[in-house]
C-alpha positions in Angstrom: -60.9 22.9 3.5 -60.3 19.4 3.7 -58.4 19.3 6.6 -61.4 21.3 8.1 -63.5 18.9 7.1 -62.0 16.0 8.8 -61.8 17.9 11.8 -65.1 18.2 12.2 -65.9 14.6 11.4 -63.5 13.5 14.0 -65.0 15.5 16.5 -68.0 12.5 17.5 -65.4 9.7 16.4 -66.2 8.1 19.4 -69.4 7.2 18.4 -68.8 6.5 15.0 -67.9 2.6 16.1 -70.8 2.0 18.2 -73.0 3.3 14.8 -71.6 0.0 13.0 -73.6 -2.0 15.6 -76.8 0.1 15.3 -77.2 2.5 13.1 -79.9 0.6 10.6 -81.9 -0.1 13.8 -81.2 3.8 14.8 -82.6 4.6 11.7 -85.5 2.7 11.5 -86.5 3.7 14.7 -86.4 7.2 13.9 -87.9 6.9 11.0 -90.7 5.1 13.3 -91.0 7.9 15.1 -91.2 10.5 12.8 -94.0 8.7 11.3 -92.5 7.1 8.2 -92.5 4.1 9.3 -95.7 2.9 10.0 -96.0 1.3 6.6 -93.7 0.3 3.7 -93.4 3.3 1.7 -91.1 4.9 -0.9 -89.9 7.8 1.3 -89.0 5.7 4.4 -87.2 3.4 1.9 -85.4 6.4 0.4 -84.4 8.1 3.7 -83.3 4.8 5.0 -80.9 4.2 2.0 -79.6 8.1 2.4 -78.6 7.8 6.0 -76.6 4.7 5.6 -75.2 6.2 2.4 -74.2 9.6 4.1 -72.9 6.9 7.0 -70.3 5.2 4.3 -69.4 8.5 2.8 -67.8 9.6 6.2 -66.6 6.1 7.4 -64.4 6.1 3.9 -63.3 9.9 4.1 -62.3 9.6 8.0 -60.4 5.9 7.6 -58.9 7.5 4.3 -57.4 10.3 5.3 -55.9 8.1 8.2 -54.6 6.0 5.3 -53.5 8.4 3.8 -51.6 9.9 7.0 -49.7 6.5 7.5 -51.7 5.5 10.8 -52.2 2.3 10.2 -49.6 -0.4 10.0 -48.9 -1.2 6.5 -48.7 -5.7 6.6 -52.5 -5.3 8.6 -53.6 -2.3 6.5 -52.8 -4.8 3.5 -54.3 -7.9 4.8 -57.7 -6.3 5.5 -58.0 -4.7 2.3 -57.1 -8.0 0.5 -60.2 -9.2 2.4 -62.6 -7.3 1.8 -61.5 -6.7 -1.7 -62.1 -11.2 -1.8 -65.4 -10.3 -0.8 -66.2 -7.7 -3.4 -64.6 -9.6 -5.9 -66.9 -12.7 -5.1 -69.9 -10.8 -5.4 -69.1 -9.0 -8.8 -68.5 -12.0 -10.1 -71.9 -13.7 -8.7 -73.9 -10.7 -10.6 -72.1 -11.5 -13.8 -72.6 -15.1 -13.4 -76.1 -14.9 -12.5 -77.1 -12.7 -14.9 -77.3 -9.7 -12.9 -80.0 -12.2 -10.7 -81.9 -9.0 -8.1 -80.9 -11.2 -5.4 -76.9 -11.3 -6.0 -76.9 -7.3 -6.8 -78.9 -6.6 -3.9 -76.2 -8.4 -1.6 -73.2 -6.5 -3.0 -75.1 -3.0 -2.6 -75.6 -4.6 1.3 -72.3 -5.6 1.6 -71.1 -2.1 0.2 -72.8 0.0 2.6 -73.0 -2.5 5.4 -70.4 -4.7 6.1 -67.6 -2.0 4.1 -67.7 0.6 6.1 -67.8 -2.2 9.2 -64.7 -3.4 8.0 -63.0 0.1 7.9 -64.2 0.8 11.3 -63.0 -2.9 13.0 -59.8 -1.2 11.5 -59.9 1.4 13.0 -60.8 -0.1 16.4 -58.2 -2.6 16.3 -55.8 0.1 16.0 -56.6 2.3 18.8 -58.5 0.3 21.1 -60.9 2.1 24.0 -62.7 -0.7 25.1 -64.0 1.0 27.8 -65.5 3.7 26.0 -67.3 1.9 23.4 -69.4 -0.2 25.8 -70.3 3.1 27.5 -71.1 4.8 24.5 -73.2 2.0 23.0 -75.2 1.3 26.5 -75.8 5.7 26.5 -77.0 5.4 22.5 -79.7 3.2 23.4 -81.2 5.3 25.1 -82.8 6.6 22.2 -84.8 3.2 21.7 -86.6 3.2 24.9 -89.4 4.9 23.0 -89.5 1.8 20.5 -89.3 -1.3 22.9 -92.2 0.3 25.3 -95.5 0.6 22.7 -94.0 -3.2 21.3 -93.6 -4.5 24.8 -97.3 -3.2 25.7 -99.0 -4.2 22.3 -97.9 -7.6 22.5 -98.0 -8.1 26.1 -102.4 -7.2 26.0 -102.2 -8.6 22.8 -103.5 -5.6 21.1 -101.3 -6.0 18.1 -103.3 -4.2 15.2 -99.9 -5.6 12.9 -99.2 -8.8 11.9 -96.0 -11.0 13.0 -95.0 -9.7 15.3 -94.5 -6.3 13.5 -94.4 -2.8 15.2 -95.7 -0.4 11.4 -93.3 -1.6 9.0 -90.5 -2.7 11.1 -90.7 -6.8 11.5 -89.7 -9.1 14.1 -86.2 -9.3 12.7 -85.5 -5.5 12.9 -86.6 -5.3 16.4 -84.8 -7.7 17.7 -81.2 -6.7 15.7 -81.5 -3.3 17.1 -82.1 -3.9 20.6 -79.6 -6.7 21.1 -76.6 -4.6 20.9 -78.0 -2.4 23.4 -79.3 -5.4 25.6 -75.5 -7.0 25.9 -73.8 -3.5 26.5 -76.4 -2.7 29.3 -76.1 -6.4 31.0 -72.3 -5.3 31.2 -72.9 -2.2 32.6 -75.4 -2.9 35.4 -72.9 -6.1 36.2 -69.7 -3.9 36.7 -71.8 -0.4 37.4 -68.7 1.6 36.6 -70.0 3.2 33.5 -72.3 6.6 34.4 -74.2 9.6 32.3 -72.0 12.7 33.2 -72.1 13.2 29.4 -75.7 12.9 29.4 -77.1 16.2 31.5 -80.7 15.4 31.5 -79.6 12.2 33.1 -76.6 13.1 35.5 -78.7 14.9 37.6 -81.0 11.6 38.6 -79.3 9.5 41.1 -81.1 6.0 39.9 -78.3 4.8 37.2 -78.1 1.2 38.4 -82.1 0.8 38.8 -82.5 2.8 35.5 -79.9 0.0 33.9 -82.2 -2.8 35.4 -85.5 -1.2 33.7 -83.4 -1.3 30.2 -82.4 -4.4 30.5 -85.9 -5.7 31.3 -87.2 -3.5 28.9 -85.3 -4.5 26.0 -85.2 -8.3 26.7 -89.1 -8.2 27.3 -89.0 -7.0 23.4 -86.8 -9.2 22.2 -88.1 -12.0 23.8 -91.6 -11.2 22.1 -89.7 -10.7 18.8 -89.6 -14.8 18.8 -86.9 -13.8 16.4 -84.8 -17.4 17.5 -81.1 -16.3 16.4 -81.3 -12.8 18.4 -82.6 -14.9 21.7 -79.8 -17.6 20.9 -77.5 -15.3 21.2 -78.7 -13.8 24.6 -78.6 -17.0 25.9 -74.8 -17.8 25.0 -73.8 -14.4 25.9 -75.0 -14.7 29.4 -73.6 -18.1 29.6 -69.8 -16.5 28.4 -70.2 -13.5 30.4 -71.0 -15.4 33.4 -68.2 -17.9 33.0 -65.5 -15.0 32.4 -67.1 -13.0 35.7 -66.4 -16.0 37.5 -63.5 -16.7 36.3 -61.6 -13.4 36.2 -63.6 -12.3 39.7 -65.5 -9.5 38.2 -69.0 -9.3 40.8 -69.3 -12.7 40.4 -72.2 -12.9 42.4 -74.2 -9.6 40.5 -73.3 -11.4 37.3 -74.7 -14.8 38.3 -78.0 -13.4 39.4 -78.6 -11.1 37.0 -78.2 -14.2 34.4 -80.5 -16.6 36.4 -83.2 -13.5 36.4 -83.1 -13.0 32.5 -83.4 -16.6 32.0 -86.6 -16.5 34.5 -87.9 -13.3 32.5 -87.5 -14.7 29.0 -89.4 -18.5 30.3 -92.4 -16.2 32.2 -93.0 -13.7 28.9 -92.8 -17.1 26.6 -94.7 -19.2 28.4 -97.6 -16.3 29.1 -97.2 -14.1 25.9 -95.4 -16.1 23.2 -96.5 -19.5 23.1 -100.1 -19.3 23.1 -99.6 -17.1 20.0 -100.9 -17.8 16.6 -97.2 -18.3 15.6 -94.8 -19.3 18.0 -91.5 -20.0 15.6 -89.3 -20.9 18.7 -91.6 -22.9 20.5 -91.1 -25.1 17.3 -87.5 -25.1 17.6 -87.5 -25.9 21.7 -89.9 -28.8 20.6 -87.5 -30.0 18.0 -84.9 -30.0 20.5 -86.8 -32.3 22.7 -86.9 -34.5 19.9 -83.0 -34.9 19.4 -83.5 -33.0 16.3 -82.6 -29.5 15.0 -86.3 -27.9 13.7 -87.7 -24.7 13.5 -91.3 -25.8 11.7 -92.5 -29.1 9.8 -91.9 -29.6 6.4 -93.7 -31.5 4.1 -92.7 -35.4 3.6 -92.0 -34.7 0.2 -89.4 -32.2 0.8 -87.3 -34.7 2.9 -87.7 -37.6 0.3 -86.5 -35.7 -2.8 -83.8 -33.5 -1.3 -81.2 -35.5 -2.9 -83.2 -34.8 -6.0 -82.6 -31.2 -5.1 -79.2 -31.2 -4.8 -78.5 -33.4 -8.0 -80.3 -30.7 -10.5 -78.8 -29.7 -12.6 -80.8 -26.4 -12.9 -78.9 -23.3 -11.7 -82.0 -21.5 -10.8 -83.9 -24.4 -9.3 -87.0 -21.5 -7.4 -85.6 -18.5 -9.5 -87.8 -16.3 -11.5 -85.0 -16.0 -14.3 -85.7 -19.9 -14.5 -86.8 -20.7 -18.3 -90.2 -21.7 -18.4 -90.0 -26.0 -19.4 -92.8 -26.7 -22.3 -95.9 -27.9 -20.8 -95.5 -31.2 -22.7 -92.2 -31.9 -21.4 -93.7 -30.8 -17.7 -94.4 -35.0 -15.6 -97.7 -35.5 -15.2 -99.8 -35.8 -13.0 -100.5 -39.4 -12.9 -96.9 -39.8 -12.9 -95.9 -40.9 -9.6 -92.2 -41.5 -10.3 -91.0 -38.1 -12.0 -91.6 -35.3 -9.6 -90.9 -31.3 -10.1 -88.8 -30.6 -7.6 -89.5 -27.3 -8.2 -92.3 -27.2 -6.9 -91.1 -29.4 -3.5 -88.3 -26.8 -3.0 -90.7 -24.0 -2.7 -91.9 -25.8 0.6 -88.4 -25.5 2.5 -88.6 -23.5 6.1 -86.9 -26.4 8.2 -83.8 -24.5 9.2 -82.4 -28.2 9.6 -83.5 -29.0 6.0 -81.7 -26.0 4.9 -78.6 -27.0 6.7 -78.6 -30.6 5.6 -79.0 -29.1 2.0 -76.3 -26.8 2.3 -74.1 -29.8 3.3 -75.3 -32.3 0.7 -74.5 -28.9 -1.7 -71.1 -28.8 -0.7 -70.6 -32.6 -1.0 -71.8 -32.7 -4.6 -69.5 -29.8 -5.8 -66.7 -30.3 -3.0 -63.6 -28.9 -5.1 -65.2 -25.5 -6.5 -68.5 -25.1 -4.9 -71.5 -23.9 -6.6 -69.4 -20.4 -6.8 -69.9 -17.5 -5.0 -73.8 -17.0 -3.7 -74.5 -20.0 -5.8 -76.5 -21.5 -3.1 -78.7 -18.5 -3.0 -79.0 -18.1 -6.6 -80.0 -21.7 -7.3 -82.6 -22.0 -4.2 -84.3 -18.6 -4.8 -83.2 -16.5 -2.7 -83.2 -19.2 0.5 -79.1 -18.8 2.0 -78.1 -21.5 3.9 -78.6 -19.4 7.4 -75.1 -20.8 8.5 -71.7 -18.7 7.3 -69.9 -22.1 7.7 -72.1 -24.2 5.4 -72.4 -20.9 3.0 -68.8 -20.8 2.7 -68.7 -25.0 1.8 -71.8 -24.8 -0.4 -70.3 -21.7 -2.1 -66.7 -22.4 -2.7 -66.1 -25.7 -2.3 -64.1 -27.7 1.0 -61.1 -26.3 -0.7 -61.1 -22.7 -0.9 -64.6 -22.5 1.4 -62.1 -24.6 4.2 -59.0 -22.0 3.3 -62.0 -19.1 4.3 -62.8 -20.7 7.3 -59.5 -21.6 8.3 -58.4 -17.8 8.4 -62.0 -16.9 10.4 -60.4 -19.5 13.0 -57.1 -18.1 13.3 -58.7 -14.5 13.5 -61.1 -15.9 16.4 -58.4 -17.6 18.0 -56.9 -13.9 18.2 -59.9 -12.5 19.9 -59.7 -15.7 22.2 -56.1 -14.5 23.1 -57.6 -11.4 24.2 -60.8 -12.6 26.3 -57.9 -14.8 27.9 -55.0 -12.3 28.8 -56.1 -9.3 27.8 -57.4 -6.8 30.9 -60.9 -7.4 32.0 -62.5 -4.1 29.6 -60.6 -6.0 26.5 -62.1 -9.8 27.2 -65.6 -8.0 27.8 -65.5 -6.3 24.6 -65.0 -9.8 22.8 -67.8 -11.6 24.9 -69.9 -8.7 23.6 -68.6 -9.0 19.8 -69.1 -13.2 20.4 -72.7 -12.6 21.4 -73.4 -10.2 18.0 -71.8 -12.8 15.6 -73.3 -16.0 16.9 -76.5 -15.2 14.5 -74.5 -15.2 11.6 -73.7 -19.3 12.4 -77.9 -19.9 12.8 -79.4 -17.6 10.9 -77.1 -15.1 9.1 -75.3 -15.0 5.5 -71.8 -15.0 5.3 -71.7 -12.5 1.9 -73.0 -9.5 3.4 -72.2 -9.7 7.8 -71.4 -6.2 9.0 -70.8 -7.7 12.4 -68.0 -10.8 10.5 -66.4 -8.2 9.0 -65.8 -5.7 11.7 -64.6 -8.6 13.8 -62.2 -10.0 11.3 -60.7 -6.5 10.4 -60.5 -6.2 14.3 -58.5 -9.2 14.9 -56.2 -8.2 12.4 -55.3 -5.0 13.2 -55.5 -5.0 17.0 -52.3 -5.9 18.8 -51.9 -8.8 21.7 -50.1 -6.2 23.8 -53.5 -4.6 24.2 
């Protein structure tokens, strides 16, 4: 029965890997579709927790009964479970040492059915590579979010938006722009090297446009992210097609195709910004471009006072400086007022969107407590909520320059494994890691280092896959 079982799940393994990439942007789509996700509601909550759920349950019964059947070498088996095992750890004990703070349990249930089964998979992958066939499969799954990108492409573009922030129902800038990226990078490699095709796909194989289909895609889907304003998604773009043009021209793959098509995007996202974007209410990277032309890193304009009393901030001794679980002070022991010299920095921390702010107070953090940190999701805990939006500075802030500068020093040796493979490895491999480099750049600009599906696919990856390959 079992063994049945198993059979059966393997049968679509194949696209089992891509589903670590996109499945909660899957999801949500269908979900929009279907109609339950045109507002926040209980169900589309409910279903959305249920498929990712169902997701996890197969991910740990397929890579288990590999385990099990002594597929996976024993020294890497061992040194990714001792990973992500650190990372559960870390969060168990953030829950007990915040108080069971919503904020800390709500991470480890992310990281559980997220980044977990992420990590089995980058296993998995590392152990029998297709590079080939994962690119393919991932460019033929997005098909199924054409539907999506074309009513958010065409209510923002007439600016008939009846949603606010750049929402499409309940899904928000954010979601858009995660679950087309994937799709975006995978279809930029496949129009470049136009080797991939849709004989698995019937409906399609029959149509003799693949190439100019590829091209509508990719406009498609970086019209809608470009609209998203979402600034980590288009950051990433951008160094993508810088790396993927460099390796083209370096390794000789249609150099020329690769080049162009590059330029072209770059072209696209300045004409949809410049006509749709920035003469929006709300332009968030039109902040952070203008920043930049300042010599400064700035995604919005805090208040004066928050740049005054950050040191304040960081020298608090309160654990849960914005937290609700913060005990209420007595109103008599509250400053005044008329007192200029005490100020609640309570209340000043509440005004924090800078992402440059919240970088230099991640740093200043990790400065302050530099041998222990301010533990595990300390930084989160003690700010409310607000993570640093940098895995580097979260890891520094959070465990200290000692253990925080162990973690980072075993994410550089594992990148300087996928390096080994974009540099040797044949031209499918080093493609596959410009692809993975252009998914975890967010996590360096805007992500959280507690609860990455993409970091930990990629460090279970590195571990288990072999140079030879």
């Amino acid at each position: 029965m079992i063994k049945k079982l198993y059979v059966r799940l393997c049968k679509y393994e194949d696209y089992y890997i891509p589903f670590v990439f996109v499945l909660p942007g899957i999801i949500n789509a269908m979900l929009y579709y279907t109609g339950f996700a045109y507002r926040e509601n209980p169900i589309k909550s409910a279903l959305y927790a249920t498929f990712n759920i169902l997701f996890l349950f197969m991910t740990v019964s397929i890579i288990g009964f590999k385990a099990i059947k002594k597929e996976y070498s024993l020294p890497r088996l061992a040194i990714c479970a001792t990973f992500t095992v650190f990372n559960g750890i870390c969060l168990l004990y953030a829950i007990i040492n915040f108080n069971f703070l919503p904020i800390t349990v709500t991470t480890l249930i992310h990281f559980s059915v997220f980044a977990f089964p992420a990590a089995l998979w980058g296993l998995e992958f590392g152990a029998r590579p297709n590079y080939r066939l994962l690119l393919r499969n991932l460019e033929q799954v997005g098909i199924c979010m054409i539907p999506l990108a074309v009513p958010y492409c065409v209510i923002h573009l007439i600016r008939a938006n009846p949603f606010k922030w750049f929402r499409i129902g309940a899904l928000n800038y954010h979601d858009i722009g995660t679950a087309l990226l994937p799709f975006l990078l995978a279809s930029v490699i496949a129009f470049a090297l136009n080797e991939f095709d849709y004989a698995d796909l019937k409906f399609l194989s029959k149509f003799k446009i693949g190439r100019h289909a590829r091209l509508f895609v990719i406009i498609l889907f970086w019209t809608a992210i470009s609209l998203t304003n979402h600034r980590s998604t288009i950051v990433s773009v951008f160094f993508f097609l810088a790396l993927f043009t460099v390796f083209t021209l370096v390794k000789c793959i249609r150099r020329m195709t690769s080049f162009i098509l590059s330029v072209f995007l770059i072209i696209l996202f300045i004409a949809v910004h410049t006509f749709a974007v920035a003469n929006a209410d709300h332009s968030r990277f039109t902040n952070f471009i203008n920043g930049l032309m300042e010599g400064r890193l700035t995604t919005s304009r805090d208040a004066r006072e928050v740049e005054e009393n950050i040191l304040k901030m960081v020298q608090s001794d309160d654990r849960f400086l914005l937290s609700d679980v913060r005990e209420e002070e007595p109103q008599s022991s509250r400053p005044s007022e008329d007192d200029e010299d005490d100020i609640d920095v309570t209340k000043i921390a509440g005004r924090i969107q800078d992402r440059g702010t919240i970088y230099r107070l991640a740093w200043l953090e990790a400065r302050e407590n530099p041998l222990t940190g301010l533990s595990p999701l300390g930084f989160t805990a003690k700010y409310g909520g607000l993570y640093p939006h940098n895995a580097a500075l979260e890891a520094l802030a959070d465990l200290g320059f000692v253990f925080g500068g162990m973690l980072l020093l075993f994410f550089t040796a594992c990148a300087l494994k996928l390096l080994h493979i974009l540099v040797y490895g044949q031209r499918y491999a080093g493609l596959t890691v410009v692809f993975l480099a252009g998914l975890i750049l967010p996590i360096m600009i805007g992500g959280t280092l507690w609860s990455s599906s993409i970091l930990c696919f990629c460090v279970c990856f590195s571990i288990s896959v072999k140079n030879s390959s």
